[in-house]
N, C-alpha and C positions, 0 to 999 in steps of 0.2 A: 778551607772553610772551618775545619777542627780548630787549628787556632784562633779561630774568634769565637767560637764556643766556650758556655764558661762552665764551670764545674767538670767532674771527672764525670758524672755518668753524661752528660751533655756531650760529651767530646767523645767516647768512645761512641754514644750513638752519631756520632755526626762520623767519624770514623767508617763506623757500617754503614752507613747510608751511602758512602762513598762506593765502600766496595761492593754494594752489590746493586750501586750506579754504573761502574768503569770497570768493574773484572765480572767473572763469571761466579761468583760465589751465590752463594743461593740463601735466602732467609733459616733455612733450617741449619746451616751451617752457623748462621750468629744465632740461632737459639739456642744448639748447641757449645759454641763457644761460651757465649752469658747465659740468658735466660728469655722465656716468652716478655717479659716487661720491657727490654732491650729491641728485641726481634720484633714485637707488634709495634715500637715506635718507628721503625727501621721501614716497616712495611707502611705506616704513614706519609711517612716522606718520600715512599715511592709515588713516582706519578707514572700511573698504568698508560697503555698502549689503546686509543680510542678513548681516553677521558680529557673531559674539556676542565680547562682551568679551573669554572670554578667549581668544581666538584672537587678538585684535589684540594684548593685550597679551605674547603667547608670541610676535610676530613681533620685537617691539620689544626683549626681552628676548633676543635673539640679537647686537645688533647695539651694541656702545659709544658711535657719537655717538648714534641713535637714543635711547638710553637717558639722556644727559645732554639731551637735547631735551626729552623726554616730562618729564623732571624739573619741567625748567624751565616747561613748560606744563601741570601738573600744581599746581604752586606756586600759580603762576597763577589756576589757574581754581576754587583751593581756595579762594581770598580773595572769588570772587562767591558761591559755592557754602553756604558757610558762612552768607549770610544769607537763602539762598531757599531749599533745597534738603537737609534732614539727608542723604536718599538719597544725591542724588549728591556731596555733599560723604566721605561713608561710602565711595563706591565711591573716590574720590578719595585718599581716602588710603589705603584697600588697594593700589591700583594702586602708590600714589610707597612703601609698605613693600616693595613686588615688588622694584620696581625698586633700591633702596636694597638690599635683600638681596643680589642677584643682582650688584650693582658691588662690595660686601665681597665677596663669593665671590670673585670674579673679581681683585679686590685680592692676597687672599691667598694663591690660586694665581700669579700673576704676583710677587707679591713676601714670599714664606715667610716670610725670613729677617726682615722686620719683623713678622710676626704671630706668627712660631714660634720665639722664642727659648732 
């Protein structure tokens, strides 16, 4: 998933978000490796134990790198999804429409004068 992340701070968070999906490493470990700005995105892209989708995805839709992460690992996991799984390939790309809506929004508000000419 790192590699379809773009930028350097994009890819090491998507990096940690890996590791403290698939090993035991723990958020205070990337806050201490980087910093709290690195580690509270990391802890976005966690989806907790007893929360339902869309809670997770209302947290990640707050937050910019968040949102270009989840992209990126959304892409991702569409290309396994798509041959095991119609469900979650289904949920898969509702979530990356969310997201994709919510960065044009967010586009347009920050930059009018190219969408409202």
């Amino acid at each position: 998933m790192a590699d379809r992340a773009t930028g350097s701070l994009h890819k090491i968070i998507a990096y940690c978000h890996d590791l403290v999906e698939d090993t035991d490493t723990t958020l205070d470990e990337i806050r201490e490796l980087f910093d709290d700005g690195v580690a509270n995105v990391v802890d976005m892209l966690t989806h907790r134990a007893k929360e339902n989708y869309a809670e997770y995805m209302g947290r990640i839709l707050n937050n910019h790198d968040a949102m270009i992460v989840k992209l990126a690992d959304l892409n991702d996991n569409l290309i396994a999804a798509t041959t095991y799984s119609k469900h979650r390939a289904d949920k898969y790309r509702l979530a990356k429409m969310l997201i994709e809506d919510q960065i044009a929004l967010v586009l347009r508000q920050e930059f009018p004068e190219k969408f409202f000419k």
